[in-house]
C-alpha positions as CSV (number, residue, x, y, z in Angstrom):
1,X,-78.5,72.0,-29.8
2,X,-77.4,68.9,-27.9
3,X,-80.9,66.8,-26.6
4,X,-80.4,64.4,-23.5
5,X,-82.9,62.1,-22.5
6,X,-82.3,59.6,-20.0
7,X,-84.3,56.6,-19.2
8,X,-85.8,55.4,-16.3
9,X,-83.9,51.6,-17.5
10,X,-80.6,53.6,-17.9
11,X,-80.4,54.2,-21.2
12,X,-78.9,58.0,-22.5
13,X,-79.5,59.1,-25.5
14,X,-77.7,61.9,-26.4
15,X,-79.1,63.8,-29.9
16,X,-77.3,66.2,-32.3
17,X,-79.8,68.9,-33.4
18,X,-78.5,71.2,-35.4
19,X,-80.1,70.1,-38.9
20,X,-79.7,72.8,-41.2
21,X,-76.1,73.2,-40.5
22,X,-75.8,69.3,-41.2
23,X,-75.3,68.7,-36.8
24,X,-72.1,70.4,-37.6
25,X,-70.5,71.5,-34.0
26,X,-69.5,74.5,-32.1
27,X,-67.3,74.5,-29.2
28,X,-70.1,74.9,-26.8
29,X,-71.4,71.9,-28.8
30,X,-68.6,69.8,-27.8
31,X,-68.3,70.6,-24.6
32,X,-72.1,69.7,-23.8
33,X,-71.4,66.6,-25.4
34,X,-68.0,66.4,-23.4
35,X,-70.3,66.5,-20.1
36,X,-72.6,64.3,-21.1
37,X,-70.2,61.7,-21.9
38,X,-68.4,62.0,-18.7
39,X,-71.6,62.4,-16.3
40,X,-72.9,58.9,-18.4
41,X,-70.5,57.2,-16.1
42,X,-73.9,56.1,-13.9
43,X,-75.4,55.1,-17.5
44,X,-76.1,51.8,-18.5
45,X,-75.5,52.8,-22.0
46,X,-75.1,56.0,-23.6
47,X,-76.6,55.8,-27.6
48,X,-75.2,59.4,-29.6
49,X,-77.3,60.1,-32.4
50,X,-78.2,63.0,-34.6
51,X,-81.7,64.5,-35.9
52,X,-82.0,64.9,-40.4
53,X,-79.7,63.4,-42.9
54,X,-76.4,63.7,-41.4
55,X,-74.8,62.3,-38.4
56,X,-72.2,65.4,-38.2
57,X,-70.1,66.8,-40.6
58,X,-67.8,68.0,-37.6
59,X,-66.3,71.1,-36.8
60,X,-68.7,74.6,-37.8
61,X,-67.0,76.0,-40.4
62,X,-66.9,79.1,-39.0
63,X,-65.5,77.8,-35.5
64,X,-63.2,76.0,-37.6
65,X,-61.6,78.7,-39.2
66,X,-61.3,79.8,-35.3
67,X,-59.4,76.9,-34.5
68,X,-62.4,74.4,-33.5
69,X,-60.7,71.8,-36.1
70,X,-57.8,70.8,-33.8
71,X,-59.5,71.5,-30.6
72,X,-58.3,69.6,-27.8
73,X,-62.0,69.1,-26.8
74,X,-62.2,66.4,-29.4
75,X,-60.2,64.3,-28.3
76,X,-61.8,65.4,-24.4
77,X,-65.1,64.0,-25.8
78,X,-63.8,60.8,-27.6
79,X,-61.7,59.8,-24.6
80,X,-65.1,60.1,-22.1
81,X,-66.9,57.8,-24.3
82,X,-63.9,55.5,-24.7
83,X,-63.7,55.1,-21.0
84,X,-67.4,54.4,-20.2
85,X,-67.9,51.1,-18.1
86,X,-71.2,50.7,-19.8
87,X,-72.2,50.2,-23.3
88,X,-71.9,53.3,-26.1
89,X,-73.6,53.1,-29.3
90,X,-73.5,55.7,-32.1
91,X,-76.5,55.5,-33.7
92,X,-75.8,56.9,-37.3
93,X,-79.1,58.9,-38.9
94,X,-76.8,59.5,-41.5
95,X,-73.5,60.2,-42.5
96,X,-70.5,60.8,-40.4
97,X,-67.5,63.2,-41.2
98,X,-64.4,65.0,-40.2
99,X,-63.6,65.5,-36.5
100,X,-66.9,63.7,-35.7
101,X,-65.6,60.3,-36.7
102,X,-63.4,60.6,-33.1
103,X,-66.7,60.3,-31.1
104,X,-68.2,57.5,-33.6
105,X,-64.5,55.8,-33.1
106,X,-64.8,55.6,-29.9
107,X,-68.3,54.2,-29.4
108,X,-68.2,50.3,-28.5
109,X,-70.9,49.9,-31.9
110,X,-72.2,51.5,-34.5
111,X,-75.1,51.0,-36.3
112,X,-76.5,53.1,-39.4
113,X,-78.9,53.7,-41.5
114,X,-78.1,52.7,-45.8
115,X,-76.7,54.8,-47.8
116,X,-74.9,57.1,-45.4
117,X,-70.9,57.6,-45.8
118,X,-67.9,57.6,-43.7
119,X,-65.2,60.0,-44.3
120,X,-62.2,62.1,-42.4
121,X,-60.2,64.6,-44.8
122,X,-57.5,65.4,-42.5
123,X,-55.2,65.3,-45.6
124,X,-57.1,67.7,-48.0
125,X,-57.5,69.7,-45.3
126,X,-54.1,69.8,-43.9
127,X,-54.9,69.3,-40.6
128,X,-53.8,66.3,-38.5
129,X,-56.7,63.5,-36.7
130,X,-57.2,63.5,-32.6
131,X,-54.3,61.7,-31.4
132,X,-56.7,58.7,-30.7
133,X,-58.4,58.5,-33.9
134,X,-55.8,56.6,-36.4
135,X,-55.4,54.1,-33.8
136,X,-58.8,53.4,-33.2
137,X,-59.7,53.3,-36.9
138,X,-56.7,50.7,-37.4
139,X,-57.7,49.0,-34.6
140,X,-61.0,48.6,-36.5
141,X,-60.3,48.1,-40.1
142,X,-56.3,47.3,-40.2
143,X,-53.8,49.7,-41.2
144,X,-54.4,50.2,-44.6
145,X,-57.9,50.7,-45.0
146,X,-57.2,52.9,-42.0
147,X,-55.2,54.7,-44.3
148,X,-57.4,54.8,-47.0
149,X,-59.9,56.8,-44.9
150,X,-57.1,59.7,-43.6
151,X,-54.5,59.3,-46.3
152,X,-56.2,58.2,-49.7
153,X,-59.7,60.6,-48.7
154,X,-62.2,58.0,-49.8
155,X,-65.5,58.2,-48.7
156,X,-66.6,54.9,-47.9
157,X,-70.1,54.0,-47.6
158,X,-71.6,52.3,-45.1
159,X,-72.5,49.3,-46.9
160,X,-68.3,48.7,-47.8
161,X,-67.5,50.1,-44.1
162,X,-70.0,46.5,-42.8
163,X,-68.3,44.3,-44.7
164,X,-64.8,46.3,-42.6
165,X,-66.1,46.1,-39.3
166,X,-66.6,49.5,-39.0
167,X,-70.2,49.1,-39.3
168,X,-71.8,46.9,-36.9
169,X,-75.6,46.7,-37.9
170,X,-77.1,48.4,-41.5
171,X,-80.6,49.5,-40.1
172,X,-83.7,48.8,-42.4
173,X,-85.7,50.9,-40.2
174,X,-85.4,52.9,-37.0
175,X,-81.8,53.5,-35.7
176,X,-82.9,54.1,-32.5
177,X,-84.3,50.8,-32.1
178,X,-81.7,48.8,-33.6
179,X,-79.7,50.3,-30.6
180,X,-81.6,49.8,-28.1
181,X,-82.3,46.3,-29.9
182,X,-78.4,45.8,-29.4
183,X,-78.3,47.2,-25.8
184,X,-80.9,44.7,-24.5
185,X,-78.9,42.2,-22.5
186,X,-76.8,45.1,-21.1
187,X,-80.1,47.1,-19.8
188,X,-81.4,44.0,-17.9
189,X,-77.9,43.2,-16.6
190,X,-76.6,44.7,-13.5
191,X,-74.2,47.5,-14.1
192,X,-71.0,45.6,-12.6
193,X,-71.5,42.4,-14.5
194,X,-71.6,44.4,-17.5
195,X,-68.5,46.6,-16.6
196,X,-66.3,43.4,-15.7
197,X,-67.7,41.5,-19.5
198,X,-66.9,45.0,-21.2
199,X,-63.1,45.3,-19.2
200,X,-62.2,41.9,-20.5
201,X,-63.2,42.2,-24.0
202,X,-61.2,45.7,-23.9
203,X,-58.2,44.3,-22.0
């Protein structure tokens, strides 16, 4: 349920396909994407995406009644895409939700298509984000729009979430090409130039 292709220019694309279950993800699920992440250390760029309507509405509900919802492989997956030298891109098909916003957090952009939504309701739900994730968000959008996503529940479309920062690029056709539109420069650099530019941005 997890699609790699890999391109001959370095490019990864790595696609949720779980559609009828609205890309929601099992712990096999996550741990494919965990491995992809981490191999996609010889990447160029790695671009996560999702087939349907919805990005992912994160953790299966059955697997999260298991546990899945405060699964240390979350924060496994967000933290191998947050470490990439090369340039990650989640490429939203739709909207993003619950313990998937760790791996869209920890993407270096994010571009969607209109009309999809943003939301994390660790506070309905009573469980508590990935370690990583508030600080991320905050990083992002400030503190208390941060908290207006895991304290107040809002479901913010992507439209408001540009005008944030949290949304890079609202597509007005194909996601996928907006991406690799946005990872142009860095597929025709050399890996180590794009490495040292991405290190001193992040430093």
């Amino acid at each position: 349920m997890i699609e790699l292709t890999k391109q001959e220019d370095g490019l990864w694309i790595a696609t949720i396909n779980r559609p009828e279950k609205a890309n929601s993800l099992t712990a096999e699920m996550l741990e494919q994407l965990s491995e992809i992440a981490e191999a996609a250390q010889e990447a160029r760029v790695l671009v996560l995406t999702g087939t349907g309507k919805v990005f992912s509405a994160g953790a299966d509900l059955e697997a999260a009644k298991a546990g899945l919802a405060t699964s240390p492989l979350w924060e496994r997956l967000s933290g191998a895409i947050a470490r990439l030298p090369g340039l990650s891109i989640c490429a939203m098909n739709g909207t993003v939700a619950g313990g998937a916003m760790g791996m869209f957090l920890a993407c270096d952009m994010r571009v969607s298509v209109p009309g999809a939504k943003v939301f994390y309701p660790v506070m309905k739900l009573g469980f508590l984000p990935q370690p990583s994730d508030p600080p991320r968000l905050a990083r992002l959008v400030g503190p208390a729009r941060a908290k207006r996503v895991l304290m107040a529940g809002e479901k913010i479309t992507v439209e408001e979430a540009a005008t944030w920062g949290l949304i890079d690029r609202i597509s007005d056709g194909d996601v996928l090409e907006d991406a690799r539109a946005m990872a142009a420069d860095v597929l025709s650099a050399t890996p180590t130039h794009a490495a040292a530019i991405k290190r001193m941005i992040d430093e």
